[in-house]
Every structure is written in structure tokens, then in C-alpha cells.
C-alpha positions in Angstrom: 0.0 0.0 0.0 1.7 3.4 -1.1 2.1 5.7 1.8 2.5 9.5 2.3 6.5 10.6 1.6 8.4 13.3 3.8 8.7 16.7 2.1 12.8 16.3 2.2 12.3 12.8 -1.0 10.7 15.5 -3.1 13.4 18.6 -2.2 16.3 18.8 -3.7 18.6 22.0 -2.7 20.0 24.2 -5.6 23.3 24.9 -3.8 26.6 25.8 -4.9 28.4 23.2 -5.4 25.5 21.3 -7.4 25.7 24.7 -9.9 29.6 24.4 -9.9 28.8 20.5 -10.5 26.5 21.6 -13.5 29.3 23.9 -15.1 31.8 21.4 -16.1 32.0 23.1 -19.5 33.6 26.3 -17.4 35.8 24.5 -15.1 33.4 25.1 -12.2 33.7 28.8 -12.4 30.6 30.8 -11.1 32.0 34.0 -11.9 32.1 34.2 -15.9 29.4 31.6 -16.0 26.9 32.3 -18.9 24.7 29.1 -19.2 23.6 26.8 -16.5 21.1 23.4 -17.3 19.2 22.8 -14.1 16.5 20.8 -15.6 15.1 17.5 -14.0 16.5 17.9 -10.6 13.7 18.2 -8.7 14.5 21.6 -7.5 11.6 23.6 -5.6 13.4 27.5 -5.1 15.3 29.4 -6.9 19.1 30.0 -5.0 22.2 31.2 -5.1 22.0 31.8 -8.7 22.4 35.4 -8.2 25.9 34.7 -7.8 26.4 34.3 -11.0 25.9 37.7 -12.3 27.1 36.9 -16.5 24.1 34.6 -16.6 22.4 34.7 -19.4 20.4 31.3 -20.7 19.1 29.3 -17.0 17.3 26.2 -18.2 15.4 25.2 -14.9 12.4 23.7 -16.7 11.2 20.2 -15.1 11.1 20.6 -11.3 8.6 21.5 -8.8 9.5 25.3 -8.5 6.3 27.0 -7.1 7.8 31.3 -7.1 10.2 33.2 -9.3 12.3 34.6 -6.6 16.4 35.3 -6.2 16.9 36.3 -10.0 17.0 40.3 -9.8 20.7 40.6 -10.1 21.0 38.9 -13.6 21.0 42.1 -15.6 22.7 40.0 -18.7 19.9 37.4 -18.2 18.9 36.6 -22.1 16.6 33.3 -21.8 14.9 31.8 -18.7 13.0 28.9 -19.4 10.7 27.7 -16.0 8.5 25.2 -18.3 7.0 22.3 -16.4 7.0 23.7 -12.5 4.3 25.1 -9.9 4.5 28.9 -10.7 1.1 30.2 -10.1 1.9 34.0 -11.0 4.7 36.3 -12.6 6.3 38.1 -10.8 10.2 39.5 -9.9 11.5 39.6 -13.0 11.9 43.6 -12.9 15.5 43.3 -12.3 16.5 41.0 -15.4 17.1 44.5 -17.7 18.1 42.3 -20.8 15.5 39.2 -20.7 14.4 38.7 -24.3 12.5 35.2 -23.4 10.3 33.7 -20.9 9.2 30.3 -21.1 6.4 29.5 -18.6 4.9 26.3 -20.5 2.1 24.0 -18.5 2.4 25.6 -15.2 -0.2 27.0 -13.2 -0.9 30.5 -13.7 -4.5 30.7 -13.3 -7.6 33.7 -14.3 -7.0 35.1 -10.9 -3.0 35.3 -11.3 -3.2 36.6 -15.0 -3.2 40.2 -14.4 0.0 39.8 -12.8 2.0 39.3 -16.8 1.4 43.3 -16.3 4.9 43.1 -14.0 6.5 42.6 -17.6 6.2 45.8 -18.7 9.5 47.0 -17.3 11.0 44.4 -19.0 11.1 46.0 -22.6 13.9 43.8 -24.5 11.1 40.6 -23.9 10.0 39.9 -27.5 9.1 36.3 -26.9 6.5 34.9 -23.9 5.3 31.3 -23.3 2.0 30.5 -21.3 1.1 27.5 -22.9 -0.6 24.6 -21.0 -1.6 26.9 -18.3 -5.2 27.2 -16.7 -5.6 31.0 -17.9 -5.4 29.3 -21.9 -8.0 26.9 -20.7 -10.5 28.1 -19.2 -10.5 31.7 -21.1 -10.1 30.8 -25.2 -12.0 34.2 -26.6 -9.7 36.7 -24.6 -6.4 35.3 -23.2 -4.4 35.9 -25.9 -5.6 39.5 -26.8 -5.5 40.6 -23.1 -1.9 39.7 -23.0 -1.0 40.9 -26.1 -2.7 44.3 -25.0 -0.9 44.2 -21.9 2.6 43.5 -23.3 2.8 45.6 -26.6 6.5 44.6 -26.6 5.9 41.4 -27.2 6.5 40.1 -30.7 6.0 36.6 -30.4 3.2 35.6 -28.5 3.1 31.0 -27.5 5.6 30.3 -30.3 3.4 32.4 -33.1 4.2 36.4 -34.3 1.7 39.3 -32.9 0.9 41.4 -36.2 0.3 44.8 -36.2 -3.1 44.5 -36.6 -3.4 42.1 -34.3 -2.2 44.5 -31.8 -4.2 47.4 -32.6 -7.4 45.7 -32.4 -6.4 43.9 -29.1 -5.4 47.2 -27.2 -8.8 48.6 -28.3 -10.5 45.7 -26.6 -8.5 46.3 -24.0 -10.9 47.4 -21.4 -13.9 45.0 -22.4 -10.9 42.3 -21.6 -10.1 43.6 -18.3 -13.8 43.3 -17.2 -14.1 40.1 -18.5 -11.1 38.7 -16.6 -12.3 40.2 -13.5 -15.7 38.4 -13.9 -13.6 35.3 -14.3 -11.6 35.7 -11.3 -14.3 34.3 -8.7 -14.7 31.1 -11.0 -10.9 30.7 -11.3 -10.6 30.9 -7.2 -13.5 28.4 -6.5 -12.1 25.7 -9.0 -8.8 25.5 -7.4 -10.1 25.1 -4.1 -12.4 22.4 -5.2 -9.1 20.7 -6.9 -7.3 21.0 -3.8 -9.7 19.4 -1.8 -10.8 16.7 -3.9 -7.3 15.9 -3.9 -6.3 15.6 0.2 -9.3 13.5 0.2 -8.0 11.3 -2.2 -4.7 10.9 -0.2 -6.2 10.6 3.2 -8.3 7.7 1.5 -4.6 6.2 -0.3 -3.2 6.6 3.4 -6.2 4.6 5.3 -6.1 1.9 2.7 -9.5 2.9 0.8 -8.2 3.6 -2.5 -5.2 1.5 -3.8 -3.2 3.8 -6.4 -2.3 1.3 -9.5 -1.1 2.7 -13.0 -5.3 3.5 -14.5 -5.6 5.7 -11.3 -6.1 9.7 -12.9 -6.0 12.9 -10.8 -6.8 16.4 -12.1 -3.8 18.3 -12.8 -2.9 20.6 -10.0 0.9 21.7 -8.0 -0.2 19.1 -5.3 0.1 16.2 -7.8 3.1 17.1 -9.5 4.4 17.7 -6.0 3.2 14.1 -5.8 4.4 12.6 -8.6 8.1 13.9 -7.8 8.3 12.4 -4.5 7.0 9.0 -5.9 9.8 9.3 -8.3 11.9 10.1 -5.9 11.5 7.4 -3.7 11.7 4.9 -6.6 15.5 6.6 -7.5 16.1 6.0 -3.9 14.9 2.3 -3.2 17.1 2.0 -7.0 20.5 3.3 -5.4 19.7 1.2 -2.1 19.5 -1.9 -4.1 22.4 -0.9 -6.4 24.5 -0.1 -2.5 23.4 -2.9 -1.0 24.4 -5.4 -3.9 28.1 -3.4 -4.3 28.5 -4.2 -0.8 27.9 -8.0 -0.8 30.2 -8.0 -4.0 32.7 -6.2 -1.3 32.2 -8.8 1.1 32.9 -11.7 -0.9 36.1 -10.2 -2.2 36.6 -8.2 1.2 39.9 -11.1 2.3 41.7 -10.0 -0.7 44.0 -7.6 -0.8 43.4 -4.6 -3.2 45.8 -4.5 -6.0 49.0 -2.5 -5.8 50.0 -0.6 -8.9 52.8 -1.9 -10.6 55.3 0.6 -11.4 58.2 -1.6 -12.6 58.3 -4.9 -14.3 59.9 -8.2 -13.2 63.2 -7.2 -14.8 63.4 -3.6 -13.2 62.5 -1.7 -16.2 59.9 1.0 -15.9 56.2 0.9 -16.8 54.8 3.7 -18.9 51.3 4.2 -17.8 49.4 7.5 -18.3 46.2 6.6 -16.0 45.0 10.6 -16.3 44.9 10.5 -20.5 47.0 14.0 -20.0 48.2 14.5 -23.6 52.0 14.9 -23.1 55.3 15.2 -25.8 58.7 14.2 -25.6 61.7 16.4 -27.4 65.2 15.4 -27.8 68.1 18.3 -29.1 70.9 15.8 -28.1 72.2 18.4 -25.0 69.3 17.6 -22.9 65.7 16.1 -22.9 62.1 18.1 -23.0 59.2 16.2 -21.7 55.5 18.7 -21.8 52.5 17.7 -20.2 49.3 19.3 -20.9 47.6 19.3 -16.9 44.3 20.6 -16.7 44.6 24.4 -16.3 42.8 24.8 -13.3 44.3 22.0 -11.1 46.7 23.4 -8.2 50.6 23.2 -9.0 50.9 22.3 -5.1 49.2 19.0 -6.1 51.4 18.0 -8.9 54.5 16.0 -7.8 56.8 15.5 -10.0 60.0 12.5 -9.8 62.7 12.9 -12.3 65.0 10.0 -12.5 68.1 9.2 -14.8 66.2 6.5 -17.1 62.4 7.7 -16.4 60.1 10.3 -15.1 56.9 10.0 -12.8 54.2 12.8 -12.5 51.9 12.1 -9.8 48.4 14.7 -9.6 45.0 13.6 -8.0 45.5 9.9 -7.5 46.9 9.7 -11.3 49.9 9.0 -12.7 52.2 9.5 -16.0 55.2 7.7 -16.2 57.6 7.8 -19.9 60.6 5.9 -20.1 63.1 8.5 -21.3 64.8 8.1 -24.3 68.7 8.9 -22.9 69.9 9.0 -19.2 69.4 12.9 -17.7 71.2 14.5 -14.7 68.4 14.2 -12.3 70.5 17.0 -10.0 70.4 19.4 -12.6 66.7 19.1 -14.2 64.0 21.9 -14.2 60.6 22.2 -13.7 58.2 25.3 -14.6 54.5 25.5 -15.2 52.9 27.3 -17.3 50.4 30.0 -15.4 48.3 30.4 -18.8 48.0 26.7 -20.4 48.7 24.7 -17.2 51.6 22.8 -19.1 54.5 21.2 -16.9 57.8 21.3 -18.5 60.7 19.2 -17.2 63.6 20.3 -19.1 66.3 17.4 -18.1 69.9 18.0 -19.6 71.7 14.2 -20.5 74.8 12.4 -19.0 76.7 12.1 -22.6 74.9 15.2 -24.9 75.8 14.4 -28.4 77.3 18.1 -29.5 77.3 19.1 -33.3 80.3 21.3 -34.6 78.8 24.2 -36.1 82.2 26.0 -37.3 82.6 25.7 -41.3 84.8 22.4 -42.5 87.6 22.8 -44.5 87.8 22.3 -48.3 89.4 18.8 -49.8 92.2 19.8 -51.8 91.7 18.4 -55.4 94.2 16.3 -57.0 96.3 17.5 -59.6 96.8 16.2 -63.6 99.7 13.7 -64.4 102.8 16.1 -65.1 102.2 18.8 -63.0 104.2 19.7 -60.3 103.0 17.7 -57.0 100.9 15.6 -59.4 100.5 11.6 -58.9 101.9 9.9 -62.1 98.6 7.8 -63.2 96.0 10.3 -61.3 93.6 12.6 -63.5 90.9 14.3 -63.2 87.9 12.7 -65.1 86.5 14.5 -68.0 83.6 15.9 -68.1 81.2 13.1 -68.9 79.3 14.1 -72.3 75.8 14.8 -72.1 73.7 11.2 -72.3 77.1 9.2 -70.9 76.6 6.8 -68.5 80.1 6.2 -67.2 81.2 7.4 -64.1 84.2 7.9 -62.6 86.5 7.2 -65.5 90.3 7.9 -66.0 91.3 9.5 -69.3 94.3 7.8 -70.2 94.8 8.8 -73.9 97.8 11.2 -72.7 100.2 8.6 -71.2 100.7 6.9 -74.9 103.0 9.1 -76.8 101.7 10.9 -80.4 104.2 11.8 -83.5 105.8 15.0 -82.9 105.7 14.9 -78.9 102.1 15.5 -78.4 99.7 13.7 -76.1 99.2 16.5 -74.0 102.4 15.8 -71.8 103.1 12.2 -71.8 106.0 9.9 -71.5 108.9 9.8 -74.2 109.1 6.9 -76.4 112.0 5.8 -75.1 110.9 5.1 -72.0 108.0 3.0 -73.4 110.4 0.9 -75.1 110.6 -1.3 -72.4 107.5 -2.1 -71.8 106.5 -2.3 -75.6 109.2 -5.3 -76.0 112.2 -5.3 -78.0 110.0 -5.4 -81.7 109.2 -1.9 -81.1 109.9 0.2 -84.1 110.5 4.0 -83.4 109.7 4.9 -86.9 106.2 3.5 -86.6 103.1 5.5 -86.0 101.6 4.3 -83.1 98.0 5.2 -83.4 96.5 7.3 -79.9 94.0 5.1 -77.9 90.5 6.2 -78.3 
């Protein structure tokens, strides 16, 4: 059988630390925060969101929120969208100088609350209002939309459709004939919701004594007390769902509670370091042969007195909120002499870690190679030329001309050897008088 729930399963808090939790996307920073998504959270008041004075799009639609309240120091505030809560009337919203759109979808504002959408008028930036869903568009079809229309001549969109010039003139003549209507309509509105009201606390004090048992055909007419309702039923299911998720992680802890946890390993069997990066911190290694550069991209906001930092002469270990980054370097490093600075704009850490043997590169200009000189000059190397120049299409490299060193009629070949001393070699049938043709 269901039973009533405590006020606290259908409250939860808007507090600081859930908005910092909600701005991931600004690194938990309040003061420059611009948008904030505080739907679905069962919130029922408005807090500490005037804290965050560069607001300017606050989604708070889907929670019980019955008053507009603690907003009046948002003058950037663009959007506020309050669909799907309690609100019963309009009002503090004077102090949000820039709002441009109000979405107040399926809430409550009733015929005897309507008047109050006059508290906009300060507000002259809003161009766009929602009042969809709410009793007011119900129960009054011929003259809700003109009366606020009338009332708001700001407005340019009117429940997601444009207000025409025309349509505006001949709703501010009506304007009066509207206003008597609605207070005609005011008693009507007054007696309904009391009716509502009581029809449903009789229906829970019948749930409660065990009359009525709720199952999934049971209906109620739509009022704040059953959406109040509904949350805390939901709310009580999410609980009894995180009990039973607890209470199974603990039996799972149990079972396993006579192990010992497991230690991370930082070395393998053999002594050699373990590169690990458990934090996913995107990092880059440099090497200029004098020393070693290792960067590490940290988060930008995370506290240098948290980072620890071990250099070591084959490996370095950064340690920072229960995570670590270990590289194997790539040469050994004086660990003595090794320096580390962070970055106050990015948040990098660079380790700068000078090596035990640096590998230096001469710089100065290198001598020329002295070429070697032709066969009869002075220093020369008998039997050393320089090759021709190869003619164009040639595909021989590197030969040796060796048409001068066989003597030509008349002494030529460019500095060659007498025929006398060729004799010799040519064998004793050598006839001077011959013409020896040159080698081609």
C-alpha cells in the first residue's frame, strides 16, 4: 500500500556546489558563467543563482519550483525557461534588464493570477513569452491571448506564433472589455482550485487509510499538489534503486573483502619502468641531443601544489590527483640538474632534463678537400687525372682519361711519357719509326 512521503524525498537543494557541479563546461567557475542546465532535478526554489551575475540562458524547466524569486541581479539574463513547474503568477522579474524570453509552459498561472504578466512591462527587451498549457489558456479561449498581447505591446511573439500589427491594434482597443471580463472570471478561477485542492487531500487521506489503492489506471486532475506528488513517488523509486544498487556493491565487497586490493605496478619483473598515463594528459617528448624536454598538458585549473613531480636518470613520474604519468626516457638525464616550470596560462609542466653524454654538433665551417692535380704537374700523382667531363647522355662514371700517357708523333699527347721510356715495356720489336695510333 503506497504511503504518504516526507517533504525532504521530493526537495532537492539548488546549492553551490550542485551549480559548480553543472558547469563542467567552465571548469566550475561561477563568476564568468553564462549558461547553466538545471532541468530534471527536482529543485523547488530558486538560489544562489544570483551569484552568477554573467548569466544569461538558466534552463530550470522540469522541477517543482512554485515562485520566481532570487533572479533580480541577472541584468545579462537573455533566456529563462521555467517550463514544467508550480509557478502560479509572474512576478520579480523587474530586475532581469536584458531578458528577451520567458518560457512559462504548463504551469499553473490561473484567471486570478493573470493580471500579474502586467509586472513585464518594465521588462522591454522581452520579445518572446510562453503561457502554454496553463489554466488562464483553458479556461478563457476568446480573450487570453488579446489581453496579453494588450498588456505586453512589446511582445513580438506571443506562445511560439508572431503578434501582427493589426493584431495589436485591435487587441489594445479591446482592452478594457478584456479587463472586465477577466475580473468576472476571477471568482470562477478561485473556487475551481479550491475544489481541486480538496478533492485531492481527500483522495490521499483515502490512499493513506487503505480505501483507495493507487495502481497505473488511477487519474487525478492536474494541480501543484500532484506534480508535488508525482516527484516524490519518483523520488523514492531513484532511492529504493540506489539502495538496491548499494546494498548489492556491498555484498560483492564482502565476498572479495579477504583480498588484498591490487597494488600498482610501477616496474616490471626485470626492473624496467612501466609507462602508464592513468589521467589521459596529452604529453610530448623532445630530444636536441644536450638535454631532454618532456610537456605535459595538466588541466589548467588544477593546483601546481598538487602536482609532484620524480625525475630520475632513465624515467620520469608525474603524480596529480591519484593519477599518474610515467615515460621511459629516451637517454639517461642528470636528475641534479633538471628543471621544472608551469605554465600560469596553459597549465603545461615542462621538465627540461639535460643528458649524461649530450651528443654536441660542430657548427664552425669544414675545410675544403684539396683536389688532386693532372699527371705532369708539379705535385701531381703519375697515373692520377681528373675525369673528364662526362658528355651529355654518358653513363660512365668515374673514368680515367688515359689517352695522354701513350705518346703521339711529334711529342704530343698532352704531356706524356717519351718513347724511349715505353720501349721497355713495348718489348724489344718496337719500331720508333712506326706511327703508333693514340688510344681512343
Amino acid at each position: 500500500m503506497p504511503r504518504a512521503l516526507p517533504a525532504r524525498c521530493c526537495r532537492q537543494p539548488l546549492t553551490e556546489e550542485l551549480i559548480r557541479r553543472k558547469a563542467e563546461h567552465n571548469e566550475g567557475m561561477l563568476s564568468t558563467l553564462e549558461e547553466i542546465a538545471l532541468h530534471q532535478l527536482d529543485i523547488d526554489k530558486i538560489e544562489c543563482l544570483n551569484n552568477c551575475r554573467c548569466l544569461k540562458i538558466v534552463y530550470l524547466q522540469s522541477n517543482v519550483i512554485s515562485k520566481i524569486e532570487n533572479l533580480h541581479r541577472l541584468k545579462q539574463l537573455d533566456y529563462l525557461n521555467l517550463a514544467l513547474n508550480n509557478i502560479t503568477k509572474i512576478e520579480n522579474l523587474e530586475g532581469c534588464e536584458a531578458l528577451h524570453k520567458l518560457d512559462l509552459t504548463v504551469n499553473f498561472i490561473d484567471l486570478d493570477e493573470l493580471h500579474t504578466v502586467g509586472s513585464l512591462k518594465n521588462n522591454t527587451l522581452l520579445s518572446e513569452l510562453f503561457l502554454l498549457g496553463n489554466p488562464c489558456a483553458q479556461h478563457w479561449e476568446s480573450g487570453y491571448r488579446d489581453y496579453v498581447i494588450a498588456t505586453l505591446p512589446q511582445l513580438t511573439h506571443f506562445d511560439g506564433n508572431e503578434v501582427t500589427r493589426t493584431e495589436r491594434i485591435k487587441a489594445m482597443q479591446r482592452l478594457p472589455e478584456l479587463q472586465a471580463q477577466l475580473r468576472a472570471l476571477v471568482p470562477l478561477a478561485v473556487q475551481r482550485k479550491a475544489e481541486l485542492k480538496a478533492r485531492f487531500a481527500e483522495k490521499q487521506r483515502k490512499i493513506e487509510s487503505g480505501e483507495i489503492i493507487v495502481n497505473n489506471e488511477t487519474t487525478d486532475e492536474w494541480c501543484p499538489e500532484v506534480r508535488v506528488s508525482d516527484a516524490r513517488e519518483l523520488r523514492e523509486i531513484e532511492e529504493q534503486k540506489e539502495a538496491s544498487r548499494k546494498k548489492a556493491q556491498d555484498r560483492s565487497n564482502d565476498l572479495f573483502s579477504g583480498q588484498r586490493p591490487r597494488e600498482r605496478r610501477f616496474f616490471k619483473d626485470d626492473g624496467t619502468p612501466v609507462q602508464m598515463n592513468t589521467g589521459k594528459w596529452p604529453f610530448s617528448i623532445d630530444d636536441d641531443g644536450v638535454s631532454i624536454t618532456v610537456d605535459v598538458a595538466l588541466p589548467k585549473f588544477l593546483d601546481s601544489a598538487q602536482i609532484d613531480a620524480d625525475v630520475q636518470p632513465t624515467y620520469v613520474r608525474i603524480t596529480a590527483k591519484k593519477q599518474t604519468l610515467q615515460l621511459v626516457l629516451p637517454d639517461e638525464v642528470l636528475t641534479d640538474s633538471s628543471v621544472a616550470k608551469r605554465s600560469a596560462t596553459t597549465g603545461h609542466l615542462l621538465l627540461t632534463c639535460p643528458k649524461i653524454h649530450p651528443v654536441v654538433v660542430s657548427k664552425a665551417p669544414q675545410p675544403k678537400r684539396a683536389q688532386p692535380k693532372a699527371l705532369g704537374q708539379s705535385g701531381g700523382t703519375a697515373g692520377l687525372l681528373p675525369a673528364p667531363p662526362a658528355a651529355p647522355g654518358s653513363s660512365l662514371k668515374g673514368a680515367v682519361d688515359i689517352r695522354s700517357i701513350v705518346a703521339t708523333p711529334g711529342g704530343g699527347g698532352g704531356g706524356g711519357a717519351p718513347p724511349e721510356a715505353l720501349k721497355p715495356v713495348l718489348g724489344p720489336d718496337f719500331d720508333e719509326e712506326e706511327e703508333v695510333p693514340p688510344l681512343l
